[in-house]
C-alpha positions in Angstrom: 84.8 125.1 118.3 80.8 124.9 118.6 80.4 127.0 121.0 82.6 129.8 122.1 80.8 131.1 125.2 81.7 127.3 126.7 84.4 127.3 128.9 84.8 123.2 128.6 85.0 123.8 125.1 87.6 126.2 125.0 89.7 124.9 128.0 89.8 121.7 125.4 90.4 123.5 122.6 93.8 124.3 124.6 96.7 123.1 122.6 98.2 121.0 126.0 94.4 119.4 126.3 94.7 118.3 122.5 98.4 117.1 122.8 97.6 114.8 126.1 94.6 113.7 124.1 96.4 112.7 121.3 99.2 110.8 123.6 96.4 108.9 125.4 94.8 108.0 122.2 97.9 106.9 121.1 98.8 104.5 123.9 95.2 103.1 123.6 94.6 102.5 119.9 96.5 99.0 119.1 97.3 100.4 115.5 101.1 100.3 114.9 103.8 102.8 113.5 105.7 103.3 116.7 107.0 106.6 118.3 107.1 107.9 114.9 103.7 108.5 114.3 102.9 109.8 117.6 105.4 112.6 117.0 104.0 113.0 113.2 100.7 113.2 115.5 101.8 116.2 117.4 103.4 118.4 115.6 100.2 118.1 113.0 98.4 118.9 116.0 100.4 122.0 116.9 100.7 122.9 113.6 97.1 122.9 112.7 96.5 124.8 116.2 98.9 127.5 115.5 97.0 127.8 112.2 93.8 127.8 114.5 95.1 130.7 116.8 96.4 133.1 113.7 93.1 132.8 111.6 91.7 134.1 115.1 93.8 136.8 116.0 93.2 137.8 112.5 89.6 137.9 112.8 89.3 139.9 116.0 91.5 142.5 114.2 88.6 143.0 111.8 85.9 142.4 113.9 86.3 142.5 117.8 83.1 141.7 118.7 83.7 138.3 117.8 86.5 138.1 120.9 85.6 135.5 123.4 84.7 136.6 127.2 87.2 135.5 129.6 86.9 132.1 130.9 86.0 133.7 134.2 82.7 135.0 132.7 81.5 131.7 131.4 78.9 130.3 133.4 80.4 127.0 133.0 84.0 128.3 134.5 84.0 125.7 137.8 83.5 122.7 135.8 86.1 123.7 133.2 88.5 124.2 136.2 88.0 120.6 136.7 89.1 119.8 132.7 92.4 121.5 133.8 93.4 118.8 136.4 92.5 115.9 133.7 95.3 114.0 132.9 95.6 114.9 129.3 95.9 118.0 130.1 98.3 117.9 132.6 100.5 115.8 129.6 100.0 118.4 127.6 101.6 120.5 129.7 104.5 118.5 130.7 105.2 118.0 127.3 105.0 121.6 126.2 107.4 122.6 129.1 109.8 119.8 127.8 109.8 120.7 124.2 110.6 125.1 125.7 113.2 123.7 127.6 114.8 121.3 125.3 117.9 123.5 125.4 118.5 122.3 129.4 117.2 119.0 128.7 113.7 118.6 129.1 113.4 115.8 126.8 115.2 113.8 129.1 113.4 114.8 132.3 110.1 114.0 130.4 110.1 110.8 131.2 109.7 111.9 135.0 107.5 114.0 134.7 105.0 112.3 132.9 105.4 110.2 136.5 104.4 113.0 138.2 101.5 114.2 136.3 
């Protein structure tokens, strides 16, 4: 992230921003390898986030002055507000809540609710 104090920036450094991303991308390149390389895709980008989020929490152990201020006390906090309600993130999102609910499934209601977003 470039610059921390950036509330755009960090609302799309949000993992459902960078998965919806990834699925639009995905849907608009004309390069081939199917479903299966759109899942690959995603979980590299979870993956690589998680990775992201632990080196982190780690470093605000050591040094918490390095912790970011609360989206709220950006300066940019109503545009990023507006990044919220794109629709990659809002795919994100639905796919997140489909792959915690998997168990009930959420995989098949994804299809609907991909509709609705």
């Amino acid at each position: 992230m470039h610059n921390p104090n950036s509330a755009i920036e960090r609302v799309k450094n949000h993992l459902a921003y960078k998965l919806g991303q990834a699925m639009i991308d995905f849907t608009n390149s004309s390069s081939g390898g199917g479903y299966i390389a759109l899942f690959k895709k995603l979980y590299k980008i979870k993956k690589q986030h998680k990775k992201e989020q632990k080196i982190y929490q780690q470093t605000i152990q050591v040094f918490p002055q390095l912790k970011y201020p609360s989206l709220e006390a950006c300066s940019d906090y109503e545009q990023a507000l507006r990044y919220k309600f794109h629709l990659s993130y809002m795919l994100g999102e639905v796919l997140i809540k489909a792959y915690q609910t998997w168990y009930t499934g959420g995989g098949f209601k994804l299809k609907n609710n991909i509709k609705k977003a």
